[in-house]
N, C-alpha and C positions, 0 to 999 in steps of 0.2 A: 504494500500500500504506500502511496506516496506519503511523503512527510508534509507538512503545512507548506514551507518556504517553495518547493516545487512545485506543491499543487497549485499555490496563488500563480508561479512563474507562470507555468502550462497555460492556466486559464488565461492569462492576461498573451500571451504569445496566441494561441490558439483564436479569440478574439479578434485580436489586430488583424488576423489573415481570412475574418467572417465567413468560416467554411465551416467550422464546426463549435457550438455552444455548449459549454458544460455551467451545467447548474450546479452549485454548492449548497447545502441541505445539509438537515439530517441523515437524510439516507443515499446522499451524495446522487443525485438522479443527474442522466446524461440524455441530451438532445444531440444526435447528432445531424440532424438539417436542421440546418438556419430557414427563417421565414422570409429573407431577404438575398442571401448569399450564396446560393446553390445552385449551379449553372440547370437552365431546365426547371427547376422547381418553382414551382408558384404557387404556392395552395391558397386555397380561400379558406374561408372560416365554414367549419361544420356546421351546417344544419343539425339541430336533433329530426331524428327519423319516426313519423307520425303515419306509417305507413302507403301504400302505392294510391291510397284515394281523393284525387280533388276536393279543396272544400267544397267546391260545388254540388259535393255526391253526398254529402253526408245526408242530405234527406231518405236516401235509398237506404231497404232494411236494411240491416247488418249481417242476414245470413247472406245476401245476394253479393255484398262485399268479401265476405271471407270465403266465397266461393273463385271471386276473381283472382285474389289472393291467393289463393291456392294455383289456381290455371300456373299463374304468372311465378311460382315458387315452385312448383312439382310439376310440370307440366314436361320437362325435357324426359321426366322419366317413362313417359308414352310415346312418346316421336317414334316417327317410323324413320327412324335411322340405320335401319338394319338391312341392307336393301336382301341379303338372303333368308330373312326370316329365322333365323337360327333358333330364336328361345322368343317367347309371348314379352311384350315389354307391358308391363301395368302398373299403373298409380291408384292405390285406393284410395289415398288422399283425395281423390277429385269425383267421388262419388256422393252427385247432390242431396241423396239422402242423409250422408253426416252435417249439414247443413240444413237438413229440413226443409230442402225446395223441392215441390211440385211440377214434373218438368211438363205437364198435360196445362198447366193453369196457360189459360188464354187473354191473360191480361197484362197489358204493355204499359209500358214503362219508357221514362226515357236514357240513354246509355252516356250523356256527356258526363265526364270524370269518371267513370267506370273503366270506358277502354279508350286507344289514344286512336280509332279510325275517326276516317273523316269522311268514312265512306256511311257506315253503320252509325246511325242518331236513338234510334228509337227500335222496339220489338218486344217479344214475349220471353221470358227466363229460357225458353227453348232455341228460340234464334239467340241469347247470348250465347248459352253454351256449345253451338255449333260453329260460333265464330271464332270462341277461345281453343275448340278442338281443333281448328281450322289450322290458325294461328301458332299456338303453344305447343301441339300434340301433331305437328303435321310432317312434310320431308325436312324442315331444319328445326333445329331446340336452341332456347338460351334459357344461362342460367346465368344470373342476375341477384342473386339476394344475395351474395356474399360485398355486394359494393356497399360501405359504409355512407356515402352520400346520397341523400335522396334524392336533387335534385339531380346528380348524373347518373343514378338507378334511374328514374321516369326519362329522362333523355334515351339513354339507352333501346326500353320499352316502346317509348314511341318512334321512332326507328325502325326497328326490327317489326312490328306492326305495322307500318305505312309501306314496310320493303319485301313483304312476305311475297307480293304476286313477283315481285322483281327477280324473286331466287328461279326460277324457271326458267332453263337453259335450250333452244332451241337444238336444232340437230348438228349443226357447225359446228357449235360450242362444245357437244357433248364429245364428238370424233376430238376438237382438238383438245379434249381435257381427256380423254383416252389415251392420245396420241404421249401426252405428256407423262401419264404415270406410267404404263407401257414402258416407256423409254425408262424410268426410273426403274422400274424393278427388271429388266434386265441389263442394268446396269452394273445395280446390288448386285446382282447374280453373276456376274462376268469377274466383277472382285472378289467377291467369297470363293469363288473354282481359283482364279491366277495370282492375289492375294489373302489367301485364306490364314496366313501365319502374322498378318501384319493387323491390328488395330484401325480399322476404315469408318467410323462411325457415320455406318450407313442410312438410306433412310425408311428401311423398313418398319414399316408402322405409320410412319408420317409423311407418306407420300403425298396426302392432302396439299401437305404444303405446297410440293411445287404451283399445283392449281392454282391456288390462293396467288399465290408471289406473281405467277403467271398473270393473273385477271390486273394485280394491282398495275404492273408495270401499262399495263393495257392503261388504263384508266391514268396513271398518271401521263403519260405519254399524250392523250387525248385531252388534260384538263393544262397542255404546254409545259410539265416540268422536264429537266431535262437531265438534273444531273440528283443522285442522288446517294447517302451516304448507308449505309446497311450493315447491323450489326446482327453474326449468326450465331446461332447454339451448334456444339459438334455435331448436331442429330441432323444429317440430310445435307449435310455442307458441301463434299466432293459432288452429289448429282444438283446441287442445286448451281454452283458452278460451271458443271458441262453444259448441263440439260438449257439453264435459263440463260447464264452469261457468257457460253459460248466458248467459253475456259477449254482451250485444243486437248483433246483426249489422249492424245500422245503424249503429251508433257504432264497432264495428270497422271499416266504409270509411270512416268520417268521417276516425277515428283516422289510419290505414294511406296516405290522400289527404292526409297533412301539414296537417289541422286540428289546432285546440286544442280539448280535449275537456273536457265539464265532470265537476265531482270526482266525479260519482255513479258516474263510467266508470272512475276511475282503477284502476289495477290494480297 
């Protein structure tokens, strides 16, 4: 443990260079991001979290709330993410009975602060919960209640809401996102047979990503950006290099075979 004359030293050095704040206490508590001096960091101040419903909603009962609550909290655990079906996906949680709705009641209501469409205003407890299936329970899932902020938890939500028809990829898209993982895993599989002794942190498993990286570079490209900076995890690195940036494949076994590589390859 430091001694008094250091500890004051540290704090008042550490300080002057506004990167890291150490609090002195009782129990000696340390911050270490500053609210002003942290390259990137910018927080705002927390909201406390009064959950996902508009004031505007609080007129609507409370089971029809804690039903949406639900969609929007357990709802990835139904998604038909599976595209081989392999095992039943199901959430009890979102059975309107533990709520005490009535899904036959033919009596409407209105939906603004319940869900964030802009399509969907008004309906019966039945058209909600076919929209939150729709939505929450359909080809993509989020999960969302782990973010401490509520105002960028409901940003979030209504997003992923307004962009649910968007996920829908026409036949183009579909060949050249085949096209792309295809390329990834027998890639994987060319270094595991001619590299099998070396360490390649492949990207099996998350070949999703190349898709992803793929769409974005798409979209940035198209919104004028042109140069951009990219930081990767070991997981999927080597195919995300051939496959997306074009990284010559011959200087990747050279590389990957414990040669020295010349600068034109460095990365």
């Amino acid at each position: 443990e430091l001694d008094a004359c250091y500890y004051r030293y540290a704090c008042a050095q550490v300080n002057s260079m506004h990167r890291v704040r150490i609090l002195v206490g009782l129990k000696n508590s340390r911050v270490y991001h500053s609210r002003t001096a942290v390259f990137g960091y910018r927080p705002t101040d927390r909201q406390p979290s009064s959950g996902p419903i508009q004031d505007y909603a609080k007129d609507v009962p409370s089971d029809i709330l804690r039903l949406v609550t639900a969609y929007q909290t357990h709802g990835h655990k139904k998604s038909s993410v599976d595209p081989l079906q392999l095992s039943a996906r199901l959430a009890p949680e979102l059975d309107p009975s533990l709520f005490g709705i009535d899904l036959t009641s033919s009596s409407t209501f209105s939906f603004r602060g319940l869900i964030h469409s802009t399509q969907m205003t008004q309906g019966t407890v039945a058209d909600l919960v076919g929209y939150l299936e729709k939505v929450y329970c359909g080809l993509s899932a989020i999960e969302a209640n782990h973010i401490p902020d509520e105002k960028e938890k409901q940003w979030l939500l209504k997003v992923f809401e307004n962009s649910s028809e968007e996920f829908l990829l026409d036949d183009s898209e579909r060949n050249q996102l085949a096209k792309c993982l295809i390329h990834s895993q027998v890639f994987d599989q060319f270094l595991a047979k001619k590299f099998g002794h070396i360490k390649r942190y492949g990207a099996e498993g998350a070949e999703s990503l190349l898709g992803f990286m793929s769409k974005l570079f798409q979209l940035a490209a198209a919104n004028g950006i042109q140069n951009a900076v990219i930081g990767m995890p070991h997981r999927g690195r080597l195919n995300f290099l051939v496959d997306l940036l074009k990284f010559h494949p011959s200087a990747m076994f050279y590389k990957v075979n414990s040669n020295a590589i010349l600068s034109v390859y460095n990365v």
